[in-house]
C-alpha positions in Angstrom: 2.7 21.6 -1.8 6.4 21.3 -3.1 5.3 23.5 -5.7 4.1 25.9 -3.3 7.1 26.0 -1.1 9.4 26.6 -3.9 7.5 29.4 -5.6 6.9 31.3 -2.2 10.4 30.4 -0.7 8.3 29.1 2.5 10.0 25.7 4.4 7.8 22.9 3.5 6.9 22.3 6.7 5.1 25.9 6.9 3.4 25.2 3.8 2.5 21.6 4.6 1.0 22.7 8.4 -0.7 25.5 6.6 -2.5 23.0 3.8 -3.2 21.0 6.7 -4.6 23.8 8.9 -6.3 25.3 5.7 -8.0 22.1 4.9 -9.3 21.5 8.5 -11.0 24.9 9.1 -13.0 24.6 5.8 -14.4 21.2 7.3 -13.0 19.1 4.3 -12.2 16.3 6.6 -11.5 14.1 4.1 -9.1 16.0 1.7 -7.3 16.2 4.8 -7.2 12.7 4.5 -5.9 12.8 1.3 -3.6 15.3 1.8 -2.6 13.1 4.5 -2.2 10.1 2.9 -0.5 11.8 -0.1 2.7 13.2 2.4 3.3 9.9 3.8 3.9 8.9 -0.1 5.9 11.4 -0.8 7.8 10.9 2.2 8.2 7.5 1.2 9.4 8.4 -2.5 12.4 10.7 -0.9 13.5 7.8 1.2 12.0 9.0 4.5 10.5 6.3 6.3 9.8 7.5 9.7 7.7 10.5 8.9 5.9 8.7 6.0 4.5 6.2 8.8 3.7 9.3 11.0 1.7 10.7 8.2 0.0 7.1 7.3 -0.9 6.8 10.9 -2.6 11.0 11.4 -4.5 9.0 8.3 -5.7 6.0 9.8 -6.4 8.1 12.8 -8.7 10.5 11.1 -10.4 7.8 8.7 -11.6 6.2 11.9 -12.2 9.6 13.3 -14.8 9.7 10.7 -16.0 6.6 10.2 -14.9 5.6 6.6 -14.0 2.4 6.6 -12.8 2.6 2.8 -10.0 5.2 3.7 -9.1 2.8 6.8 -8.4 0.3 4.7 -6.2 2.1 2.5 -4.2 4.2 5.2 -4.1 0.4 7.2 -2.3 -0.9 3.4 -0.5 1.6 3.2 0.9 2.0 7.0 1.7 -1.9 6.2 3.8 -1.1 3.5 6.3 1.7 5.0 5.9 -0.4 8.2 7.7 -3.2 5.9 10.2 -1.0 4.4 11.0 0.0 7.9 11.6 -3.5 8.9 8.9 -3.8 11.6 7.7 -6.8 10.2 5.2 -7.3 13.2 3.3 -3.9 12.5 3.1 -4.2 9.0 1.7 -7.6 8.8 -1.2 -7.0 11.5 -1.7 -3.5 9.4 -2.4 -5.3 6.7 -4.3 -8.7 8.2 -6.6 -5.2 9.1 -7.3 -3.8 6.1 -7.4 -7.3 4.1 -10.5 -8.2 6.9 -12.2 -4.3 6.1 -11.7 -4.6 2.3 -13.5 -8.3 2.7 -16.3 -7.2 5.1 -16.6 -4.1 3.3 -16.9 -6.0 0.0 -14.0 -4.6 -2.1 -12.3 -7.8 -3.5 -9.6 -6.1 -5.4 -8.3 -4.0 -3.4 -8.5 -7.1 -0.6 -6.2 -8.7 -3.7 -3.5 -6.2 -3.3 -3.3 -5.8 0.5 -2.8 -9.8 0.7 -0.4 -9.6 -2.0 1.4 -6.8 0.4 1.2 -9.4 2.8 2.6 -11.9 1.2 5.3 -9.6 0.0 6.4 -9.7 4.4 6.1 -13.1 4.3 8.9 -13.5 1.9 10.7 -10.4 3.7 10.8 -12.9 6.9 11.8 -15.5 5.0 8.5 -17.3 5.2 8.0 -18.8 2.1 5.0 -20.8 2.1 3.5 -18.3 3.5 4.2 -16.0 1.0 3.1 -18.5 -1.8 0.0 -19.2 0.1 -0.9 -15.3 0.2 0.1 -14.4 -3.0 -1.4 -17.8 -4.5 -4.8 -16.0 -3.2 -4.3 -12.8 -4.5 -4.2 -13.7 -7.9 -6.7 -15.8 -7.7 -9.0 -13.1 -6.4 -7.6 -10.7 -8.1 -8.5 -12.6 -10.8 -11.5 -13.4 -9.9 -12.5 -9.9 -9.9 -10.5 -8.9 -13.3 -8.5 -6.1 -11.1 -5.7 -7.2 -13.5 -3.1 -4.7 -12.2 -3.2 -5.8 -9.0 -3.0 -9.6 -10.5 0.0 -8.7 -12.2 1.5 -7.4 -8.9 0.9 -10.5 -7.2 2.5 -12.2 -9.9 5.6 -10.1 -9.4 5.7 -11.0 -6.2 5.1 -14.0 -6.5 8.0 -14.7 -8.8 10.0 -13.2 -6.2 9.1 -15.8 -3.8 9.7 -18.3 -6.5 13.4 -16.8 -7.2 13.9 -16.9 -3.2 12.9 -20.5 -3.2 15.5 -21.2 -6.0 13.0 -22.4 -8.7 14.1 -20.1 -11.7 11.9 -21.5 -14.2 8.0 -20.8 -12.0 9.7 -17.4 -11.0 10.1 -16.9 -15.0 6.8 -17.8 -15.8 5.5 -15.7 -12.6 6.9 -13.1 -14.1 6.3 -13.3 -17.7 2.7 -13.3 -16.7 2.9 -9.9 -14.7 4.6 -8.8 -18.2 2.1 -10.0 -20.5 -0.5 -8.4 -18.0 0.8 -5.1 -17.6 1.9 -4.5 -21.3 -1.6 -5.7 -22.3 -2.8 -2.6 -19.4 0.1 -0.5 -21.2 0.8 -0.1 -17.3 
């Protein structure tokens, strides 16, 4: 759409109502979806927070709209994330308490790895670090578990942050050096 709106000279808001409008009246409900879920990202990549959380919640919105539970879940992870970055630490963790309980019930363990790994990410954000440990501690182990190494080595990450915030330099290393080991083995 960025593309668009610099080729035709048209503000990106025209071009982004008229993708939206476009996708709607051809009954692709969920490309709309996407398309949502796709300008709250880039919202978020430039820095803009607020209308990144609008977008991720006209997605959650239309995923229950139509019943898919999958695309729930991933607008409810991904609400909890710029809901984070915002600082309303509240909204983000019961966003993603949500979609950790659909990914479960819906049987999708790795992506139920990386949306308690976001959540143990606001744990540490508020400062509550056994919390965080205990989230992220169960991450990778289902992330694990399921061999979804990326989102092991993003747990890991994380939790060496919470290791580093806790002042114990030598588990954050090895934390870390494991999410290394992982993602150069992923060549990720």
């Amino acid at each position: 759409q960025t593309q668009i709106a610099e080729v035709t000279g048209w503000p990106l808001g025209t071009v982004k109502s008229h993708a939206r409008r476009g996708l709607r009246s051809l009954g692709h409900r969920l490309n709309e979806f996407d398309a949502l879920m796709g300008l709250g990202v880039v919202h978020w990549a430039r820095g803009e927070l607020r209308p990144a959380a609008e977008f991720q919640l006209s997605a959650l919105s239309l995923a229950r709209e139509l019943g898919n539970r999958v695309s729930e879940a991933g607008a409810l992870t991904e609400l909890g994330r710029v809901q984070a970055a915002i600082g309303r630490f509240t909204e983000a963790a019961s966003a993603l308490d949500d979609a950790l309980a659909l990914y479960r019930e819906l049987g999708l363990p790795g992506r139920a790895a990386r949306a308690q790994a976001e959540r143990g990410r606001v744990y540490l954000a508020t400062g509550d670090l056994p919390s965080a440990a205990r989230a992220l501690e169960h991450a990778i182990t289902e992330a694990r578990n399921q061999g979804a190494q990326t989102d092991e080595a993003y747990a890991l990450a994380a939790e060496g942050a919470v290791h580093l915030a806790a002042q114990n330099t030598s588990a954050a290393f090895a934390s870390l050096e494991r999410a290394l080991s992982i993602a150069r083995s992923l060549n990720v």
